[in-house]
C-alpha positions in Angstrom: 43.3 -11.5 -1.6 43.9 -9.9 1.4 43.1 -6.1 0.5 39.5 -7.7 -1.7 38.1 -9.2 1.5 38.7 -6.1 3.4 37.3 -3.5 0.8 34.3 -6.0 0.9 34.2 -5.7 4.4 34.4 -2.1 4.5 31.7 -1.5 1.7 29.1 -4.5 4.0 30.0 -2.3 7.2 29.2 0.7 5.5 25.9 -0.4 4.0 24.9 -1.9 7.5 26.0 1.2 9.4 24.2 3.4 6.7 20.8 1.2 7.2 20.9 1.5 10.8 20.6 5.2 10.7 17.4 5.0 8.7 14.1 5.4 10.3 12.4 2.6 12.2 9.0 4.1 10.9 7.8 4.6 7.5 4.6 6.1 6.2 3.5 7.1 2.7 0.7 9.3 2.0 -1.3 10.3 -1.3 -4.7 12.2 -1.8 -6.9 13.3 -4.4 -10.0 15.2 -4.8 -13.1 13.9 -6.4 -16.3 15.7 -7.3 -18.3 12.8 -6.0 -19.8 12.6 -2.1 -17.7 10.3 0.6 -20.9 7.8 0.1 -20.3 7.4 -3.6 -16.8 6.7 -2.7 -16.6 5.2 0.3 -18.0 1.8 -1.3 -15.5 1.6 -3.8 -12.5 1.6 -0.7 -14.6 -0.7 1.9 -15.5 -3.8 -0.4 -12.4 -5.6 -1.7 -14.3 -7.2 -4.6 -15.1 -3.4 -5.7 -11.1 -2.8 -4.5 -10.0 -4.7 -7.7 -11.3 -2.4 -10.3 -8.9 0.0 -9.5 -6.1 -1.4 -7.7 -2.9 -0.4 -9.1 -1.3 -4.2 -8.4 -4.3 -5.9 -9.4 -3.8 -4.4 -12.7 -0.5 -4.9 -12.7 -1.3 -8.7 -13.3 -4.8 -9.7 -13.9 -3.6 -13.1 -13.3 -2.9 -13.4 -9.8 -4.8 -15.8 -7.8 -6.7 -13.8 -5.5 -9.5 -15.3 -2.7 -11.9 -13.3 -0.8 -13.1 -14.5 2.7 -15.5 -13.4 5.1 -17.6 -10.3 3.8 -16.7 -8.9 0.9 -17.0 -5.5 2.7 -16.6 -3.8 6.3 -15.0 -5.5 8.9 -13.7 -8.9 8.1 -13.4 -8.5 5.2 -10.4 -10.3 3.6 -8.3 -10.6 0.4 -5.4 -12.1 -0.3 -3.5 -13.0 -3.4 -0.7 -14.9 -4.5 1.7 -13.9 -7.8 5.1 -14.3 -9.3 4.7 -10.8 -10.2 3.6 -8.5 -7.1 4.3 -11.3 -4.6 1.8 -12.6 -2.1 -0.4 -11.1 0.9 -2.9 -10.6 2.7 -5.4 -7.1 3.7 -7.7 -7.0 6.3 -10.5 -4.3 6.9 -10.1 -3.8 10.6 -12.2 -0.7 11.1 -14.8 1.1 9.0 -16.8 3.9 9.4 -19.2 4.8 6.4 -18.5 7.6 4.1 -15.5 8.6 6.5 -12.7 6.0 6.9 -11.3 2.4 6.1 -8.6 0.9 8.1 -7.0 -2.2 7.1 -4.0 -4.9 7.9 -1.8 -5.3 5.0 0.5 -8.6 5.4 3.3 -9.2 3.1 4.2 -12.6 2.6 6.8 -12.2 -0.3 9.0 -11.0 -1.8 9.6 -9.6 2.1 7.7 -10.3 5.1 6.4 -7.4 6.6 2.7 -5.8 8.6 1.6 -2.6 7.6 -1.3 -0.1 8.4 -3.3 1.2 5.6 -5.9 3.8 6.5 -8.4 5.4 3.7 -9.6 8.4 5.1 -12.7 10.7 3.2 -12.9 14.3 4.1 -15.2 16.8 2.7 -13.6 19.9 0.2 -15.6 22.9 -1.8 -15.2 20.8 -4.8 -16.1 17.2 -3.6 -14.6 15.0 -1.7 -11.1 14.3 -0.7 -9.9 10.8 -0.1 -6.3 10.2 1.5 -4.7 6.8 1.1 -2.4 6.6 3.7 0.4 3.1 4.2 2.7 3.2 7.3 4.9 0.6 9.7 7.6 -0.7 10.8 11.1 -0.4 8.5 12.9 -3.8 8.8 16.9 -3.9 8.4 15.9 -5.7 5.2 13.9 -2.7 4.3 16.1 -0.5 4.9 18.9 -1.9 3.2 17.2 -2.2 0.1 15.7 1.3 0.7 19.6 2.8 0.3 19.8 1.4 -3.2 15.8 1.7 -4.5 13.2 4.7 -3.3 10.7 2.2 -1.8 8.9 5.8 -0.9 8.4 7.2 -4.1 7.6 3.5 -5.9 4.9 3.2 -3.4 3.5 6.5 -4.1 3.6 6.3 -7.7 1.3 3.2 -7.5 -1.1 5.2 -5.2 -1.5 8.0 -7.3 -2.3 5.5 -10.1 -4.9 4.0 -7.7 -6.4 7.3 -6.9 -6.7 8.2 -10.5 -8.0 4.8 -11.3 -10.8 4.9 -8.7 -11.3 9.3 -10.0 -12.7 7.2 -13.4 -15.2 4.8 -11.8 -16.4 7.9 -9.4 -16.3 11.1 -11.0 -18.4 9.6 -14.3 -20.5 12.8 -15.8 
């Protein structure tokens, strides 16, 4: 009994000790070009009602109770949603400047607590317009725990390269 609680302790300190070496910080980052202008574009990340058509998570269940206050777009704006599948939270536009960039609070109420920063930012290319959807904040122990076992990083990216190829059908129409 003995040598089971001490391989269990030895495995716990490990995990701990190999979660504290992890990065306090975390940011994730995807872009994609579109032939359409910043203004065509620029609606489609500033209004959370128009957010919806091409949100990875809001397809990933059309069922979740959502609620819109204040404006639906610009600063203010506010959407929050609550589901046994994707969990429950709250974003915030905090800053917006048209046709160049949307900033916005994203609050995490479950499955894990947690504030991040989410910044959209449009920059002209030869072919269009490129849009950068950028998520960074704080890495929790919690976070980081579970980040040794599942690669929060890449699952978050996935789902933004889904968004941004989403949003490429709305915008780039012929």
């Amino acid at each position: 009994m003995e040598i089971i609680l001490i391989i269990a302790l030895v495995i716990i300190g490990g995990i701990a000790f190999a979660a504290s070496r992890k990065p306090d910080q975390f940011s994730v980052s995807r872009s994609a070009v579109y032939s359409a202008a910043a203004a065509e574009i620029f609606p489609h990340v500033n209004d959370l009602v128009k957010w919806q058509a091409w949100s990875p998570w809001a397809r990933l269940d059309p069922q979740a109770k959502t609620t819109f206050t204040g404006p639906t777009a610009g600063v203010g704006a506010r959407f929050a949603w609550e589901s046994k599948k994707i969990g429950a939270g709250e974003m915030t536009v905090i800053e917006s400047t048209p046709s160049s960039q949307v900033r916005m609070k994203l609050e995490f109420f479950r499955p894990m607590k947690g504030v991040n920063d989410v910044l959209f930012s449009l920059a002209p290319e030869t072919s269009g317009t490129r849009l950068t959807w950028t998520m960074s904040g704080k890495s929790s122990f919690n976070a980081k725990v579970i980040g040794l076992f599942i690669n929060c990083d890449k699952m978050v990216a996935t789902q933004f390269d889904s968004g941004l190829a989403n949003l490429k059908v709305i915008v780039d129409k012929p």
